[in-house]
ROSEVO-9753 format. One line per field, with one value per residue (C-alpha): residue number from 1; residue in three letters; x, y, z. Coordinates in steps of 0.1 Angstrom, whole numbers. Example, Ala and Ser with C-alpha at 12.3 -4.5 7.8 and 13.67 -1.06 7.14 Angstrom:
num	c(1; 2)
residu	c(ala; ser)
x	c(123; 137)
y	c(-45; -11)
z	c(78; 71)
***
This chain:
num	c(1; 2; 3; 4; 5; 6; 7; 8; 9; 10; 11; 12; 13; 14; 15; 16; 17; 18; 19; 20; 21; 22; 23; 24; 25; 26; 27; 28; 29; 30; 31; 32; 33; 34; 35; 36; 37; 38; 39; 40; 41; 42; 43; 44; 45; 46; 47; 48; 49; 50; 51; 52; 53; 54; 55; 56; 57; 58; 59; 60; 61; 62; 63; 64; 65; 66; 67; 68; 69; 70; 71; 72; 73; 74; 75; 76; 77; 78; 79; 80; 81; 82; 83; 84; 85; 86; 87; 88; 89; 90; 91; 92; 93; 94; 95; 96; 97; 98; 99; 100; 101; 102; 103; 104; 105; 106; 107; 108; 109; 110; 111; 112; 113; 114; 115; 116; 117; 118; 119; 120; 121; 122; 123; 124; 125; 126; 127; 128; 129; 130; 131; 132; 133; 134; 135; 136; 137; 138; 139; 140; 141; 142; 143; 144; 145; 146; 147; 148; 149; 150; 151; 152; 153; 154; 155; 156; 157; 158; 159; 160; 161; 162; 163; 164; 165; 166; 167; 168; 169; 170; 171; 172; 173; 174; 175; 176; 177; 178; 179; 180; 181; 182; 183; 184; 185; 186)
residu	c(unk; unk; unk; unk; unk; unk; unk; unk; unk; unk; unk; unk; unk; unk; unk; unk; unk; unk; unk; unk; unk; unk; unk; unk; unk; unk; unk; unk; unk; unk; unk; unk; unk; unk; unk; unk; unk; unk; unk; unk; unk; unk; unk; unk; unk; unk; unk; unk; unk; unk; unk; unk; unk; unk; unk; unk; unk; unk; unk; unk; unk; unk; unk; unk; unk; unk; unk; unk; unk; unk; unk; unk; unk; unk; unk; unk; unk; unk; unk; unk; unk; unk; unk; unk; unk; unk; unk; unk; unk; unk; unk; unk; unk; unk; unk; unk; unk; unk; unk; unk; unk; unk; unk; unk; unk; unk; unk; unk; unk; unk; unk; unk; unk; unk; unk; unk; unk; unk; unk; unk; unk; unk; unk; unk; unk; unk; unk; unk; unk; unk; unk; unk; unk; unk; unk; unk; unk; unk; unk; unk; unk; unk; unk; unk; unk; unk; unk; unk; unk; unk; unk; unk; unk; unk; unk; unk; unk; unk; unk; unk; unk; unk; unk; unk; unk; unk; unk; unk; unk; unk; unk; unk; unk; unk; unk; unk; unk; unk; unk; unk; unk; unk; unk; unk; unk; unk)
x	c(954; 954; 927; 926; 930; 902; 879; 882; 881; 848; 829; 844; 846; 814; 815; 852; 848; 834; 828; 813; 807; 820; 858; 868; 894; 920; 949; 974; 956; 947; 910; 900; 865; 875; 876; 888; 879; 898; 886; 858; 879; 906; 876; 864; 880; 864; 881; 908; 917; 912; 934; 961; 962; 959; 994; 1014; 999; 1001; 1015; 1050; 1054; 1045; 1071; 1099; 1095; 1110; 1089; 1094; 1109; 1088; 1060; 1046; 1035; 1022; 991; 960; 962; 993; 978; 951; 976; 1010; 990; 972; 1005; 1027; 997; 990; 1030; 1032; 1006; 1029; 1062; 1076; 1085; 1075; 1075; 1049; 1055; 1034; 1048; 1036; 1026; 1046; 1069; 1058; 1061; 1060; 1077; 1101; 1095; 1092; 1084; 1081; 1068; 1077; 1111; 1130; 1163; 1152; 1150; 1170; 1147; 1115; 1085; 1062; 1025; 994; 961; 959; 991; 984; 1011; 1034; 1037; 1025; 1049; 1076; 1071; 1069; 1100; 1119; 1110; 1125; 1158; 1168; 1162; 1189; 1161; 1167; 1133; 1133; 1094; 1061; 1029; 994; 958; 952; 980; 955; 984; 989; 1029; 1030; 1046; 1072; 1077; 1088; 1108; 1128; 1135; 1149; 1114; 1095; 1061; 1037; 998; 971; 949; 952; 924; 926; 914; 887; 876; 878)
y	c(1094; 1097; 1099; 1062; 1056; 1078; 1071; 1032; 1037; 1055; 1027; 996; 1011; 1001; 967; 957; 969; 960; 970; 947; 949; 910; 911; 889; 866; 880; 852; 868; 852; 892; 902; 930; 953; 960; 938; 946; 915; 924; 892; 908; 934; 905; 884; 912; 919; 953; 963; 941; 959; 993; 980; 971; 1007; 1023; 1008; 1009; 1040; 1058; 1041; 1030; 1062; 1082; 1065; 1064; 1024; 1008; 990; 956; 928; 904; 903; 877; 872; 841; 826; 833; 870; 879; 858; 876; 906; 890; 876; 911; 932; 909; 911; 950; 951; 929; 950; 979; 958; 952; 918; 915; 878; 867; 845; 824; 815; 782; 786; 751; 735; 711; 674; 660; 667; 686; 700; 736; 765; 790; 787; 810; 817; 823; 821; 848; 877; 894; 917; 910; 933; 908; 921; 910; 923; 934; 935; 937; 921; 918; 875; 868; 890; 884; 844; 856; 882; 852; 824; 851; 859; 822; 820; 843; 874; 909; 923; 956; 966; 956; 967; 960; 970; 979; 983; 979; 1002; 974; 970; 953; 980; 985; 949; 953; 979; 963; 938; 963; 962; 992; 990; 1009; 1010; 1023; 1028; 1025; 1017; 1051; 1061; 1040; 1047; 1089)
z	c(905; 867; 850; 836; 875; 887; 860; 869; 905; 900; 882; 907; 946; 953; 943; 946; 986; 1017; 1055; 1075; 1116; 1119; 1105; 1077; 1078; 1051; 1033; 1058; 1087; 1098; 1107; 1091; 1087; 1053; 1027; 990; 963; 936; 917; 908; 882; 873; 858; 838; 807; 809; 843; 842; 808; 822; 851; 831; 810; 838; 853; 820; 810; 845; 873; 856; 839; 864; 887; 869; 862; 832; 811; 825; 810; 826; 855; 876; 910; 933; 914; 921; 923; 902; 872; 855; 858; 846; 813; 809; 814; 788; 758; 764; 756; 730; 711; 712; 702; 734; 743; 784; 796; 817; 849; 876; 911; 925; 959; 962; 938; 920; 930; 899; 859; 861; 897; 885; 911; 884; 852; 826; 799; 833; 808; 786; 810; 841; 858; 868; 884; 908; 908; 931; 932; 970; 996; 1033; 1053; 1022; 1025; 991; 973; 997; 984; 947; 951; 970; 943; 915; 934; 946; 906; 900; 895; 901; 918; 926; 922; 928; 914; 932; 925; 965; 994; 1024; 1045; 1066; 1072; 1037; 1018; 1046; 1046; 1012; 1015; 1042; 1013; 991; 968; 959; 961; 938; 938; 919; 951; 993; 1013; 1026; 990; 1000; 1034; 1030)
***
């Protein structure tokens, strides 16, 4: 962990995670002891800033990651992030396009799945606050590619360690995180 990393982690583990004895039900349809809610650093502008320097400043250096030319995910999660990502960017000159993935496309207008200037860009890194079975990016990375997108990362808050990652990987995305819920439960 960098120290942006560490410094965050250390003001929102307690509040941003969960045991309980009765399992929650988690998006993926999975039961799990552990739950991480994310939500509560994405509707911060504190955290969700600290967040956000924390994965330009750390994670994508640190990993060899270009500086993206746009990121988006499947809304709800990816939101707060894309938006965030594309303005810390733009304040240091670099042009990085945000995007939002329906979860359906949309029945009416101009039946968009993707919203976003999907003709200015080719690359495009797909980001979600928490990855467990990998579904949610999977549909976001899928979206991208059937619009002629090259994905070849993703970027999440939490990987809960839960076949998500390798999921992922199977579909020839790399997936980077700033914590695992082993950094959590030690």
């Amino acid at each position: 962990m960098g120290p942006i990393t560490k410094m965050l982690f250390n003001e929102v583990h307690s509040f941003i995670y969960l045991y309980k004895e009765k399992p929650f039900q988690l998006s993926s349809g999975k039961f799990s002891n552990y739950y991480f809610n994310c939500k509560k650093i994405l509707m911060n502008p504190k955290y969700l800033s600290l967040v956000v320097q924390a994965i330009c400043e750390e994670l994508i250096p640190k990993n060899h990651i270009p500086v993206p030319e746009a990121v988006g995910g499947l809304t709800l999660g990816a939101d707060p992030l894309s938006y965030a990502i594309s303005l810390y960017y733009w304040n240091q000159g670099i042009l990085c396009y945000p995007c939002v993935v329906r979860k359906e496309t949309k029945e009416h207008g101009i039946q968009k799945r993707i919203e976003g200037e999907l003709e200015n860009f080719k690359e495009v890194i797909v980001v979600d606050d928490v990855i467990t079975t990998g579904a949610s990016t999977l549909k976001a990375v899928q979206a991208f590619r059937e619009e002629g997108k090259i994905v070849r990362y993703s970027i999440c808050i939490i990987d809960r360690e839960e076949e998500g990652k390798e999921e992922l990987l199977r579909n020839h995305i790399q997936v980077f995180s700033l914590w695992k819920k082993s950094d959590f439960i030690n």
